[in-house]
C-alpha positions as CSV (number, residue, x, y, z in Angstrom):
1,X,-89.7,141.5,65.6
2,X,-92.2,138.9,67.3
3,X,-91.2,136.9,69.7
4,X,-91.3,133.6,67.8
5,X,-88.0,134.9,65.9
6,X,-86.3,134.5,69.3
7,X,-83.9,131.5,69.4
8,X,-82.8,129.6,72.5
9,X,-79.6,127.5,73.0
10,X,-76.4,126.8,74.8
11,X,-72.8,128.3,73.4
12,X,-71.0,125.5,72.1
13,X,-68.1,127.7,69.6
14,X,-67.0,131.2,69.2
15,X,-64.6,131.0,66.1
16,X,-63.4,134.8,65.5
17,X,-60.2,136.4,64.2
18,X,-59.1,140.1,65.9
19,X,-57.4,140.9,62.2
20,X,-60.3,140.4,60.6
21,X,-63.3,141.4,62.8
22,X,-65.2,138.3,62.0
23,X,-66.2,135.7,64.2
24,X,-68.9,132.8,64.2
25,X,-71.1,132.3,67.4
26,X,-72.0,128.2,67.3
27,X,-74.9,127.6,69.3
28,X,-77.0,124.6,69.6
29,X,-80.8,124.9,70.1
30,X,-83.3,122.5,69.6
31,X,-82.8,121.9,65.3
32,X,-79.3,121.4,65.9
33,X,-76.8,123.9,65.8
34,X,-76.6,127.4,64.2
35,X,-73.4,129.0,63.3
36,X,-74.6,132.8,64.1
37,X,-72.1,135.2,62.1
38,X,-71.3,138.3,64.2
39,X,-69.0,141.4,64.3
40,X,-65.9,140.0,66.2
41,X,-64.9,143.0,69.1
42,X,-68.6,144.2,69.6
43,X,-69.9,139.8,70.5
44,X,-66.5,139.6,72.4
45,X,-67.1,142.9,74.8
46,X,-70.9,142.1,75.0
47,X,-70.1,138.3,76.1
48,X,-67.5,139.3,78.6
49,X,-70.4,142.4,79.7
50,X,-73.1,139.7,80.2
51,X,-71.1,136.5,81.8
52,X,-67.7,137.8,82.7
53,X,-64.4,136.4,82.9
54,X,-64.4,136.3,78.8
55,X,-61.4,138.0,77.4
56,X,-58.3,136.1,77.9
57,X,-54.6,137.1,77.4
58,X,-53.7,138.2,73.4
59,X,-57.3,139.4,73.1
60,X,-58.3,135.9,73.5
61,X,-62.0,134.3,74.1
62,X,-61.9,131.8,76.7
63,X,-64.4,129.6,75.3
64,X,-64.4,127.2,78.8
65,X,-66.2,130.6,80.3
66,X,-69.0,130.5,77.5
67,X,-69.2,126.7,76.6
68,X,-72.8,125.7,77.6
69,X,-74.0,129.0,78.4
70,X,-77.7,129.3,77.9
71,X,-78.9,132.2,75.9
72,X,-82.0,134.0,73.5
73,X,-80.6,135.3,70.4
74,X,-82.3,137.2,67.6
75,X,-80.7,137.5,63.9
76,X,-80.4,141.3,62.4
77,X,-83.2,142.5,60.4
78,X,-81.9,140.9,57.6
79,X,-81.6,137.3,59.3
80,X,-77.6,137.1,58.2
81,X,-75.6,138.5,61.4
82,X,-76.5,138.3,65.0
83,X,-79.0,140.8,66.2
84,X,-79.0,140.7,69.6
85,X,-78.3,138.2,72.8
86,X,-79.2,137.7,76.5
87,X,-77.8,135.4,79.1
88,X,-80.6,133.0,80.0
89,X,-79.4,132.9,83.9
90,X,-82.1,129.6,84.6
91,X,-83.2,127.2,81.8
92,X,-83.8,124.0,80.9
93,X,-82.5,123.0,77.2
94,X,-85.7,120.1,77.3
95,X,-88.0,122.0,79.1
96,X,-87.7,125.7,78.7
97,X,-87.2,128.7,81.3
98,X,-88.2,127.6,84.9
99,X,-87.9,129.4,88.5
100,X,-86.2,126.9,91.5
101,X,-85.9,123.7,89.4
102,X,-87.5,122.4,85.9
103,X,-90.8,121.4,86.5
104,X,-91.0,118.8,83.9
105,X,-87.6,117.1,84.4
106,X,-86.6,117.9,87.5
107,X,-83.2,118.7,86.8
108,X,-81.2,121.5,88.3
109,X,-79.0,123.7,86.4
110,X,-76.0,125.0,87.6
């Protein structure tokens, strides 16, 4: 897998059901936004591993903890599921990854 089939974007949703082991990962990247489908208890434990603070009481996803996170994403070898995600600690959704500030726009991300 080439780097051109990774995705960037923020975490809008993460719709999942403990009962059925489903879930849907929204995120939005630059063509809008893609509802990723994923395995519900593996995406949970791996969000909570890579931003913390994830798993609320009842099993619950604290979405407020995700909501806006930036992350690269690539779909499973079949494109249908979610292959794999990293947290994106610094980047700009305009202009891309940047160091102590985006260079383009100038803006600084929390």
């Amino acid at each position: 897998m080439g780097f051109d089939s990774v995705k960037k974007g923020r975490i809008v949703a993460f719709r999942g059901t403990w009962g059925s082991g489903l879930a849907t990962l929204e995120i939005e990247g630059e063509n809008g936004v893609d509802s990723v489908h994923c395995e519900n208890a593996a995406t949970v434990r791996a969000l909570e591993a890579a931003f913390g603070d994830v798993i609320g009481p009842g099993h619950t996803v604290k979405i407020d903890t995700l909501k806006g996170q930036p992350i690269a994403y690539t779909m499973g070898e079949m494109g249908l599921i979610l292959g794999s995600f990293a947290r994106i600690s610094e980047y700009c959704m305009e202009c891309g990854p940047f160091e102590l500030g985006c260079r383009r726009c100038n803006k600084k991300e929390p």
